[in-house]
N, C-alpha and C positions, 0 to 999 in steps of 0.2 A: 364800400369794399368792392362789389362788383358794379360796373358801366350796367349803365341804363337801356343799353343796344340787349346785355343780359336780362337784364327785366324784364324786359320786351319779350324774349326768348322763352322764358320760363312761363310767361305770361302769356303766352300764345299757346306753349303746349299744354299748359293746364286749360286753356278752352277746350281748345281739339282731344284732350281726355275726357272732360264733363258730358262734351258732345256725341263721343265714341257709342253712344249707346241707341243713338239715330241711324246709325251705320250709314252714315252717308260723307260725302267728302266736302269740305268747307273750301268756300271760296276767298282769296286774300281782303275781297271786299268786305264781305262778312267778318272775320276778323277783325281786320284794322281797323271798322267802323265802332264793332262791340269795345275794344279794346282802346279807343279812342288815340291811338296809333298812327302817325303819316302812313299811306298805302303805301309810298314805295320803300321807303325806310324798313316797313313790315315784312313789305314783300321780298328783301332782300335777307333778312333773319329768317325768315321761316324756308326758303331757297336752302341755305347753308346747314339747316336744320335738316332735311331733306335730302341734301349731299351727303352727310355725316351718318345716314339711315338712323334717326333718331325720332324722325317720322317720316312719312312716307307722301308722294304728292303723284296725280296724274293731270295732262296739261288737258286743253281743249273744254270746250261748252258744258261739260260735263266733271266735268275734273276741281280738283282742287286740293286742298292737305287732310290727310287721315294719320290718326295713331297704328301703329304697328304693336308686333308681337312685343316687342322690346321696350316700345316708348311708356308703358307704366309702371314700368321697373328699372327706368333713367334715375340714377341718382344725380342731383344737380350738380355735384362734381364735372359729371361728365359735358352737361350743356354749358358748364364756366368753361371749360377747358375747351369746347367746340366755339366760343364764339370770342370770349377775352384771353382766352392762354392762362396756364396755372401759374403764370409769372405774378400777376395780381394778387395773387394768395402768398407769395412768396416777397415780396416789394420790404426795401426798407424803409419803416414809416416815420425816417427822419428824411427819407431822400438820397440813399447816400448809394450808389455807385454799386457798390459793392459790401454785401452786410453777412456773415456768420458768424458759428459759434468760434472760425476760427480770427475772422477780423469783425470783430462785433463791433457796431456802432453804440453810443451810451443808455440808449434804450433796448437794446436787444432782447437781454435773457427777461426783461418784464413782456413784451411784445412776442417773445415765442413762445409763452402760454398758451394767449389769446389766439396767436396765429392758426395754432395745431389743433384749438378746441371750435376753431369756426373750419377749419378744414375738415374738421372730424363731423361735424353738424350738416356739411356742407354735402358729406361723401353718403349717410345717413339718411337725411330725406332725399327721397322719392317722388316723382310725379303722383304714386298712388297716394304716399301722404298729402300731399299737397290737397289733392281733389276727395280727398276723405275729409279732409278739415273743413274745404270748404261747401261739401255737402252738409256736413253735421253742422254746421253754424249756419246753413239756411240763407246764406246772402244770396240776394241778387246778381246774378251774374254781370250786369252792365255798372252796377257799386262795388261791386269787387273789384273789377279789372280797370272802372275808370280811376276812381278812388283813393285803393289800397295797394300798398307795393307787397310784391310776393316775397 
């Protein structure tokens, strides 16, 4: 449903949340490494991530990515929409060109159930759900994030 460039995204901010409590700024190595992530592939999501002020970055020997006032009350909506477009949520999932209620393709009205109920899940959780979950389930941060998809 969402590209893997999203994964990555969401999967990043939920470090830099877990971390938030170090109050210090992560560097793209440190991520991408924990994250098991190409750096620069990383380094260009969390860039965009940063642009978007969905968290925050300062450059130089000392620098690196931090959560903002904002970034744990990101609903993943808004980081789908910052990195793949809400066109992905909206796609006809036979393929087709052009798909509504008013030229619906032979799937539609079963397909925009599901659609509105993963948009609705999607607008719902939270970066702080996300890192509530995965405190209370005690994983490892380096099994989490190599691992398991968010």
């Amino acid at each position: 449903m969402i590209s893997k460039t999203c994964g990555y995204a969401i999967r990043g901010i939920v470090y830099l949340a877990l971390e938030e409590n170090r109050k210090r700024k992560i560097g793209i190595h440190e991520i991408a490494n924990e994250l098991a992530i190409p750096l620069h592939f990383m380094g260009k999501v969390m860039q965009e991530l940063s642009k978007r002020a969905i968290i925050n970055s300062i450059k130089g020997p000392n620098g690196g990515f931090y959560v903002n006032e904002r970034t744990i009350s990101t609903n993943l909506i808004e980081i789908i929409e910052a990195i793949d477009g809400l066109g992905v949520l909206r796609k006809c999932y036979l393929g087709r060109e052009e798909c509504s209620s008013v030229n619906p393709c032979p799937m539609h009205d079963e397909f925009d159930a599901c659609r509105l109920a993963i948009f609705k899940t999607f607008e719902e959780q939270t970066i702080a759900n996300l890192v509530s979950k995965v405190e209370k389930e005690g994983k490892m941060l380096g099994n989490f994030y190599s691992t398991a998809a968010v």
